[in-house]
Residue frames as qw, qx, qy, qz and C-alpha x, y, z in Angstrom:
[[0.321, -0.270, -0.906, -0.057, 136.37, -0.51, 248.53],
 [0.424, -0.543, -0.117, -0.716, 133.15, 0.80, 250.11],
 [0.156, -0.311, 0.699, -0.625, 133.02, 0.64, 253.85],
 [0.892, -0.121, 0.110, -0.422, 130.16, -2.39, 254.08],
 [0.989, 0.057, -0.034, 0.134, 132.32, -4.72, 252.06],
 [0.084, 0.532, -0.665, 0.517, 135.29, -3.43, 254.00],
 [0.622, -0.295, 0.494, -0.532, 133.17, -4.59, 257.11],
 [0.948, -0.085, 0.155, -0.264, 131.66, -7.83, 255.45],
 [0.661, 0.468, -0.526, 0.260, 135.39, -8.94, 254.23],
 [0.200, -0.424, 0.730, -0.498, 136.40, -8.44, 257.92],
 [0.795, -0.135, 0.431, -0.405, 133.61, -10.80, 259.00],
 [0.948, 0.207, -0.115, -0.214, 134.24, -12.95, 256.41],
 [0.116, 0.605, -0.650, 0.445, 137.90, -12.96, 258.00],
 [0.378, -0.385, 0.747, -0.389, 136.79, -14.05, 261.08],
 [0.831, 0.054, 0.300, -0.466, 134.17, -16.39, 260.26],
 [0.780, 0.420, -0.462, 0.046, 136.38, -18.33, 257.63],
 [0.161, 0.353, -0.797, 0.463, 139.09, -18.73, 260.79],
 [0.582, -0.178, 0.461, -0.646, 136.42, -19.69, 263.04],
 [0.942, 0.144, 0.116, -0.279, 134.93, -22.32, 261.04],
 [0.583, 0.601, -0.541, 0.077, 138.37, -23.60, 259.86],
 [0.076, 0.382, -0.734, 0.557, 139.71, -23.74, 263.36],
 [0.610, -0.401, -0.638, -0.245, 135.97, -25.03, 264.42],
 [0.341, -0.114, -0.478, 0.801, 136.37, -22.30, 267.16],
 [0.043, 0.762, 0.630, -0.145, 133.20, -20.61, 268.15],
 [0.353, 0.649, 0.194, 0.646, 133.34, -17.17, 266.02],
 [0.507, -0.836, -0.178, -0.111, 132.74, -14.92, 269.27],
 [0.542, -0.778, 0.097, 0.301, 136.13, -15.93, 270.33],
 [0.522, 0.284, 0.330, 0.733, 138.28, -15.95, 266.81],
 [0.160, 0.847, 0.363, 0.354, 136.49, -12.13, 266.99],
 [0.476, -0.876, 0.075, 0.021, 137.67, -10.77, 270.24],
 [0.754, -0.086, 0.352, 0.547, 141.35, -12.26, 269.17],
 [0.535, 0.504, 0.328, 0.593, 140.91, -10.50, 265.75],
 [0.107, -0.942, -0.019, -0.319, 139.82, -7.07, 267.58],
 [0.773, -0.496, 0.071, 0.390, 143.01, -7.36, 269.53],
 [0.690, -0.118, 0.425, 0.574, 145.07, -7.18, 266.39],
 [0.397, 0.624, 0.311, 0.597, 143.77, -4.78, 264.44],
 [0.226, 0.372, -0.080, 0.897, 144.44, -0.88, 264.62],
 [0.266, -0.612, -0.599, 0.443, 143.71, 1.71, 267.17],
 [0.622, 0.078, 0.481, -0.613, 141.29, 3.39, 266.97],
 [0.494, 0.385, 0.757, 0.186, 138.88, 0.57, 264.83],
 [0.113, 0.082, 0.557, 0.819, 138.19, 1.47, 261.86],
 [0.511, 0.028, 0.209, -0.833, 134.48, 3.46, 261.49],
 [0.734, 0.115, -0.479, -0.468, 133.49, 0.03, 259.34],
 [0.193, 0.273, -0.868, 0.366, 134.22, -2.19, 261.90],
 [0.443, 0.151, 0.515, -0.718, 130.87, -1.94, 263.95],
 [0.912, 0.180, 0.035, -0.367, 129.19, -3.45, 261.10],
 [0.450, 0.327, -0.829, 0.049, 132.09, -6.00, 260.62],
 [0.099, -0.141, 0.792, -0.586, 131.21, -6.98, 264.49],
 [0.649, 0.214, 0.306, -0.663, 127.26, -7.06, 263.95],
 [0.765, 0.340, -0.369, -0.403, 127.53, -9.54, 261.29],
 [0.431, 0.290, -0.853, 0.045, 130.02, -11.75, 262.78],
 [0.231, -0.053, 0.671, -0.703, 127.99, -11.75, 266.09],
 [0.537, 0.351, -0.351, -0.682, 124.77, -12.02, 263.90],
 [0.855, 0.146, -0.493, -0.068, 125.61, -15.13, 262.15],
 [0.206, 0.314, -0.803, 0.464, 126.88, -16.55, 265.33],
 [0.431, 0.024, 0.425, -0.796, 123.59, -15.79, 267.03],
 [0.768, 0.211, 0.301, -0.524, 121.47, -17.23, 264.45],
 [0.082, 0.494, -0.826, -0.258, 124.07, -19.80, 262.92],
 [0.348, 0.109, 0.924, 0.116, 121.41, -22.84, 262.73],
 [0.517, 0.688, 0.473, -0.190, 118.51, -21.47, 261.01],
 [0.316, 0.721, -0.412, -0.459, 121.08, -19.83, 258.66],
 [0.215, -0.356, 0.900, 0.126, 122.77, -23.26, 257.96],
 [0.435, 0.252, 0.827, -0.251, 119.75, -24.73, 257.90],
 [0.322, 0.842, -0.021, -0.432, 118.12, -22.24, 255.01],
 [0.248, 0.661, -0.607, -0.365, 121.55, -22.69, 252.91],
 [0.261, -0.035, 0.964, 0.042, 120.90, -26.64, 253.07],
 [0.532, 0.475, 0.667, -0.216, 117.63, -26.73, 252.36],
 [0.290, 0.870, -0.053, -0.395, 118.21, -24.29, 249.32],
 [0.005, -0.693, 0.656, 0.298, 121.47, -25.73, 248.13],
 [0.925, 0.210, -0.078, -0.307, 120.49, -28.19, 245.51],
 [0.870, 0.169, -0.285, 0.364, 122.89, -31.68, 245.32],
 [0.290, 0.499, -0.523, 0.627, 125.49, -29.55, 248.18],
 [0.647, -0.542, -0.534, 0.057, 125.88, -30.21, 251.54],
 [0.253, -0.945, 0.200, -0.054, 127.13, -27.38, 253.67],
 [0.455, -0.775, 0.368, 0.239, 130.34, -29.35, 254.06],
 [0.723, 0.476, 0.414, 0.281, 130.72, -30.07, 250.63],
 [0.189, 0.981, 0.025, 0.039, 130.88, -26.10, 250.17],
 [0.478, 0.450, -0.199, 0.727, 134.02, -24.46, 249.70],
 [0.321, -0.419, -0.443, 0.724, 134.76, -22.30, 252.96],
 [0.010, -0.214, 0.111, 0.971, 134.74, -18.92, 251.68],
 [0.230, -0.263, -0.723, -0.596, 130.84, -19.83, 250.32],
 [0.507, -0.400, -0.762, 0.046, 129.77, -21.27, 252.82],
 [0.387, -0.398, -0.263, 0.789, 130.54, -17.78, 254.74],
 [0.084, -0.099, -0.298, -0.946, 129.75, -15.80, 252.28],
 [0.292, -0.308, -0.606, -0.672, 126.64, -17.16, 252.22],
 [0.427, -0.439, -0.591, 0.525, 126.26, -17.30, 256.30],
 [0.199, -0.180, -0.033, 0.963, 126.79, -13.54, 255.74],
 [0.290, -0.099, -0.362, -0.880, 124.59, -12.54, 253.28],
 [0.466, -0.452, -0.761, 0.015, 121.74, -14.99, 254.50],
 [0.331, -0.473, -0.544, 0.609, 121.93, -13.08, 257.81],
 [0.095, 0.191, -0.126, -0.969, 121.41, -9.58, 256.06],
 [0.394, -0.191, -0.515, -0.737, 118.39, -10.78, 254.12],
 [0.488, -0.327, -0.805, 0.085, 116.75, -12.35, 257.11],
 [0.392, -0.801, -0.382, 0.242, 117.50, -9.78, 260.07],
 [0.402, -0.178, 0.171, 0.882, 119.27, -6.64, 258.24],
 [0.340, 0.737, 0.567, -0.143, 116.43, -4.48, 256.84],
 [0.199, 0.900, -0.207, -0.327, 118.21, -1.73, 255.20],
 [0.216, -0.319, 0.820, 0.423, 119.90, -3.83, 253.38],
 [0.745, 0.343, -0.046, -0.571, 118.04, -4.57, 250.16],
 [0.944, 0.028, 0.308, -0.118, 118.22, -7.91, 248.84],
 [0.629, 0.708, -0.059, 0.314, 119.79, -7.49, 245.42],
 [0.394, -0.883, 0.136, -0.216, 122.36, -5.97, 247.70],
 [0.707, -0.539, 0.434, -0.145, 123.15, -8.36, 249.74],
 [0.918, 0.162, 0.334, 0.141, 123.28, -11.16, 247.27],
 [0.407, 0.882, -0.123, 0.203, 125.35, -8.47, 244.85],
 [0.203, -0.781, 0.540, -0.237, 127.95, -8.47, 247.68],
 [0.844, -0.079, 0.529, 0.041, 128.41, -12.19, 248.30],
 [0.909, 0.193, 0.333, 0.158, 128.92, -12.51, 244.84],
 [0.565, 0.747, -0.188, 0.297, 131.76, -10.01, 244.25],
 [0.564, -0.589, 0.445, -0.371, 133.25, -10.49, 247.08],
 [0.893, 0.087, 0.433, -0.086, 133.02, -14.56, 245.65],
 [0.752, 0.609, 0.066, 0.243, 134.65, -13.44, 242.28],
 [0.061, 0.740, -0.590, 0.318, 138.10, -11.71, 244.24],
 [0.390, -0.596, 0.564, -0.417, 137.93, -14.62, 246.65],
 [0.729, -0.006, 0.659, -0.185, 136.81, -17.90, 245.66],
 [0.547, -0.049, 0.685, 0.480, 136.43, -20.39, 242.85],
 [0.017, 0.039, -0.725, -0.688, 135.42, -19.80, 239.11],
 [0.355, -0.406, -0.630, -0.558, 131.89, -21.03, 239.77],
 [0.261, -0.318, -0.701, 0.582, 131.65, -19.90, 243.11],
 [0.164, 0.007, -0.106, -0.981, 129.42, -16.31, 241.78],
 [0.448, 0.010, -0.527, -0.722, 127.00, -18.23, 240.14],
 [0.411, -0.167, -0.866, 0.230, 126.62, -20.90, 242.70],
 [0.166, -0.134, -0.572, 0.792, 126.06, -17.87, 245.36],
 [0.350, 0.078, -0.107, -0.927, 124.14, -15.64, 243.28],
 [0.597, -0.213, -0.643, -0.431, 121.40, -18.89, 242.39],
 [0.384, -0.459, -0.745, 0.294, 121.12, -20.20, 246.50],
 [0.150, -0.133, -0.272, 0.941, 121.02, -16.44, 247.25],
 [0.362, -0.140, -0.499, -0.775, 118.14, -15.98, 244.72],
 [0.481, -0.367, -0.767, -0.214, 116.26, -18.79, 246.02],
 [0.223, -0.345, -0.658, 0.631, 116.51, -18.09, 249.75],
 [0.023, 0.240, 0.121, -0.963, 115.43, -14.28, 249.11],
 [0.321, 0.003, -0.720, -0.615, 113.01, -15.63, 247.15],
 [0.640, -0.263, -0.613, -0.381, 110.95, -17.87, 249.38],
 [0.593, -0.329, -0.633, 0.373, 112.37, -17.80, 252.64],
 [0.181, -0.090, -0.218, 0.955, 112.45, -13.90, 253.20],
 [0.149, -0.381, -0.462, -0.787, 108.85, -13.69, 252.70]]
């Protein structure tokens, strides 16, 4: 597994516990960096910038994946979407070197080991749109 979506699988670690537990992601992080090996892995640092990231700018992402997400309400979503797509969102917004196609590319394989049946196609179409009209 390449060492981004090593990282963005960690974040999506925490951030799935965070929002489950409805514990502020900051401290589900500092918990998780407890537990994991010593030293951190080299992917880690970008696991940490994303989870911090979407923490930082967790309404105007939310907000974005509502307005975009046709007939769904954020808590309608499946977890592991609704993260996925927290993630990626944040990369296309305030990640330049991340290319779009990317980003959304990663959400949605990442969506097809982790989540439901129509959870790709779901990601890959709000992903489209956002990058589409809001990243401009």
């Amino acid at each position: 597994m390449p060492a981004r979506r090593k990282a963005r699988k960690r974040a999506l670690d925490v951030l799935y516990e965070a929002d489950l537990r409805d514990l502020p992601p900051s401290e589900v992080l500092r918990v998780y960096l407890d537990r994991i090996e010593k030293p951190r892995p080299d992917h880690m640092d970008y696991a940490i910038s994303l989870v911090e990231g979407v923490a930082k700018n967790l309404d105007r992402i939310d907000e974005l994946i509502a307005s975009y997400a046709e007939g769904w309400t954020l808590e309608r979503m499946p977890v592991i979407d609704r993260n996925l797509a927290r993630i990626a969102v944040f990369e296309l917004l305030y990640v330049p070197e991340i290319d779009d196609p990317v980003a959304i590319t990663e959400a949605v394989e990442l969506a097809k080991q982790m989540s439901t049946d129509d959870s790709p196609r779901f990601l890959n179409g709000i992903l489209g749109r956002i990058s589409e009209f809001a990243t401009r």
